[in-house]
C-alpha positions as CSV (number, residue, x, y, z in Angstrom):
1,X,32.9,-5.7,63.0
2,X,32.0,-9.0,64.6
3,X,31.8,-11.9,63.0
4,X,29.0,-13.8,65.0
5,X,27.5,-17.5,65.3
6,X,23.8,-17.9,65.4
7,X,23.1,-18.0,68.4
8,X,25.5,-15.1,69.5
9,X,23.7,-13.0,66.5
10,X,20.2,-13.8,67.9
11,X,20.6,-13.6,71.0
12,X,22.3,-10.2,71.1
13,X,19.8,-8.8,68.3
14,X,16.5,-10.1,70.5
15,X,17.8,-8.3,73.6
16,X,19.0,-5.3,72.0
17,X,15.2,-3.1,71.6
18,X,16.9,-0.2,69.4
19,X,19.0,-2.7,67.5
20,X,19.1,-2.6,63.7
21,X,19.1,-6.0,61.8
22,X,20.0,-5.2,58.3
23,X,19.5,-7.4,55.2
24,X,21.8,-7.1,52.4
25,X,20.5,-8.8,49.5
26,X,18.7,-8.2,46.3
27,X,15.2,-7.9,46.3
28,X,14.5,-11.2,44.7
29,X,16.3,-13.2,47.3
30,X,14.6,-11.1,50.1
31,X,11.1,-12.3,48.9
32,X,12.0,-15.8,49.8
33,X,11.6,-14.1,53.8
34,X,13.4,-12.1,56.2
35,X,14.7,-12.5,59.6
36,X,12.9,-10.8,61.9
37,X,11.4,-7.1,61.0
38,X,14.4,-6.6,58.6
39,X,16.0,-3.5,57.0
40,X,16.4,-3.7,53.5
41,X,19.4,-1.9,51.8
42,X,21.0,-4.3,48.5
43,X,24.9,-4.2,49.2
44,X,24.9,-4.6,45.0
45,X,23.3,-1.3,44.5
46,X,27.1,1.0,44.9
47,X,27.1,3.9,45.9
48,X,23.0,4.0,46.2
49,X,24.3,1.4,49.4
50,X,26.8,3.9,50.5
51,X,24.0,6.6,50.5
52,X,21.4,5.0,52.8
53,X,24.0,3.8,54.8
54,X,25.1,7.8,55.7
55,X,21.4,8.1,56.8
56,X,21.2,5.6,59.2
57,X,22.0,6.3,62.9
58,X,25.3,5.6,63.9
59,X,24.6,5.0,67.6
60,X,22.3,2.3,67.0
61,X,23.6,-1.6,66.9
62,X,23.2,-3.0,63.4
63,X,22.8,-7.0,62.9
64,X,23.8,-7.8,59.5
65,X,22.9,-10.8,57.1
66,X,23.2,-12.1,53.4
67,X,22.3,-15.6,51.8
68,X,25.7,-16.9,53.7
69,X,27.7,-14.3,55.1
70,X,30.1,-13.0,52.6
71,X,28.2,-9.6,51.9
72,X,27.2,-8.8,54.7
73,X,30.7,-9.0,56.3
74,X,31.7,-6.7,53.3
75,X,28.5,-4.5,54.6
76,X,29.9,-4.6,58.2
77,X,33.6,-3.5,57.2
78,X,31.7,-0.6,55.1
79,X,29.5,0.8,57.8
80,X,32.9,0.6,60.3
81,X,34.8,2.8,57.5
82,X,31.6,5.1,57.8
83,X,32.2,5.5,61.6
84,X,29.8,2.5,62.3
85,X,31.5,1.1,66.0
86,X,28.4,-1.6,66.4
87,X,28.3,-4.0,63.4
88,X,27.9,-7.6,63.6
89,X,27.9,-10.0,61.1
90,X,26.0,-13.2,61.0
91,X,28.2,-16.2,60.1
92,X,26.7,-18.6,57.8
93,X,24.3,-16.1,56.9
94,X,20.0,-17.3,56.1
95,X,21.0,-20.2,54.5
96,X,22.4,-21.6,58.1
97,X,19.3,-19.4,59.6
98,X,17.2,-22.8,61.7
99,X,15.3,-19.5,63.3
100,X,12.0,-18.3,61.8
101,X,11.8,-16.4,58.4
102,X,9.2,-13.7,57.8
């Protein structure tokens, strides 16, 4: 895992076409907007997280964000211990997000 600053994070995830970015809230904080054309898999949800974490494609890149960083650095440190090598964590998370929201 990589802990990334914004512009690292957007830069890598704009010039990486098979990337992943992954959002890791709950579904009420997600309809405030996304970043980007966002993946959406609540890190609250247990082992229903785990699950559609197995049936994601571990060769791909995965860009990872929550509301400030904290989850989604747990999410990155889960998908490593899944066999995960490429996930990077945005620091700050949306709420330091100056980028566009969808």
């Amino acid at each position: 895992m990589a802990d990334l600053t914004q512009e690292e994070w957007a830069k890598m995830s704009s010039e990486d076409p098979d990337g992943i970015i992954l959002d890791v809230r709950t579904p009420e904080e997600v309809e405030d907007g996304t970043i980007g054309d966002a993946m959406h898999i609540d890190i609250y949800t247990g082992q229903a997280f785990v699950d559609a974490l197995e049936k994601l494609d571990k060769s791909k890149n995965y860009y990872v964000y929550c509301r400030s960083g904290n989850r989604s650095g747990q999410a990155c440190a889960i998908l490593n211990s899944l066999g995960f090598p490429n996930a990077y964590n945005l620091k700050g998370g949306i709420l330091e997000w100056e980028g566009e929201l969808n």
